[in-house]
Each structure stands twice: as C-alpha cells, then as structure tokens.
C-alpha positions in Angstrom: -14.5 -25.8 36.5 -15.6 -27.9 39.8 -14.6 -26.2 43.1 -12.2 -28.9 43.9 -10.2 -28.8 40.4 -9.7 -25.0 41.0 -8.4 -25.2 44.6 -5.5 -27.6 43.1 -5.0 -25.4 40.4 -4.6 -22.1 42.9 -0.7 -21.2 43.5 -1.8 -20.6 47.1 -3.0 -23.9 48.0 -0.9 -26.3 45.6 2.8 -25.8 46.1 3.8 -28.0 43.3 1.9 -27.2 41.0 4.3 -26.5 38.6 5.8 -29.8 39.0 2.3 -31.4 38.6 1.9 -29.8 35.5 5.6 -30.9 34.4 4.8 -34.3 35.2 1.3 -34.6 33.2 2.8 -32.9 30.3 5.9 -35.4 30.4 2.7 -38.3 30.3 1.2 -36.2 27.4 4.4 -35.9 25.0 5.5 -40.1 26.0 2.1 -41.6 25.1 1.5 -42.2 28.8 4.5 -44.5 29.0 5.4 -44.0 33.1 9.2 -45.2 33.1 10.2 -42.3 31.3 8.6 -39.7 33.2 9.2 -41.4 36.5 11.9 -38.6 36.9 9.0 -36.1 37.1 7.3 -38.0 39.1 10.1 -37.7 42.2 10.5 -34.7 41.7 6.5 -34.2 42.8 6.8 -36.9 45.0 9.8 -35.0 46.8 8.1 -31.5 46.2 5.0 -33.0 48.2 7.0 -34.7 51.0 9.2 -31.5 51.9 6.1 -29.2 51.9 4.0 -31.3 53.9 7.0 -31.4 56.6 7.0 -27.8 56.6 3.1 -27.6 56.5 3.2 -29.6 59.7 6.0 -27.9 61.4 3.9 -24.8 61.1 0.8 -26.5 62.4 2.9 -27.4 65.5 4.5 -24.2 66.3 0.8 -22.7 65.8 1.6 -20.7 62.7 -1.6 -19.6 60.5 -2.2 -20.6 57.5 -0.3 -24.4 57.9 0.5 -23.7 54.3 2.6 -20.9 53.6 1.2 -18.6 50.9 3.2 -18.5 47.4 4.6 -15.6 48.3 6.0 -16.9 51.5 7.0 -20.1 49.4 9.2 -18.3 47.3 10.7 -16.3 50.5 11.6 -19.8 52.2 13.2 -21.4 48.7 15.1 -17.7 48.3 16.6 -18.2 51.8 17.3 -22.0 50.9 19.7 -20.5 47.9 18.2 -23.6 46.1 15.4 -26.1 45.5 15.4 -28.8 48.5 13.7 -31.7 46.1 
C-alpha cells in the first residue's frame, strides 16, 4: 500500500475515518447512486469541517500536534457527551 493511502487510513491522522469508510460502503451497497448516500456524505463533510476548526484552534494557541491524537479525540467527544456533526 502507497505511503499516502496508509496515512489516510491511520486513526491518528484521519479523524473520520470511520465516516469515510461508512460513506464508500453506502456507494458500494447503492450501485454508486450519490442521492442516497448523500446523508453519509454530511455526515463526513460535517466530521471534516468541525475537526479542521479544532485542528486550527490548536495551531493558534500553539498546541503540538495540530491534530489531536485518537486518543485525545475520543477525550474531547467524551467531554462533548455527544457527537458535534
């Protein structure tokens, strides 16, 4: 597997990559019809939007890594009581 394709398959790096996965799969079982997965699809979209925010707010206040860890991930969505997107 190339470099790049394991990096966005690496938990640490890709926070949504379970709802990556969710939305591929949803292509898979529909025969690649888009409407009805585009429910999958906002739910990435959303996932990508709220941890870039929090990747950058990080990057501002000079925290290291920019991208929280998955550890650290599930910490911040524990605190959140539930998921934000």
């Amino acid at each position: 597997m190339p470099m790049a394709a394991r990096r966005l398959r690496d938990p640490d790096i890709n926070p949504c990559l379970s709802e990556s996965d969710a939305s591929t799969r949803c292509m898979d079982e529909n025969n690649y019809d888009r409407e009805k997965c585009s429910t999958y699809f906002l739910k990435y979209k959303n996932c990508r939007k709220f941890w870039n925010s929090v990747m950058i707010q990080r990057r501002q206040n000079g925290v290291q890594p920019s991208m929280p860890t998955a550890a650290e991930r599930d910490e911040i969505l524990g605190v959140m009581g539930k998921m934000p997107y």
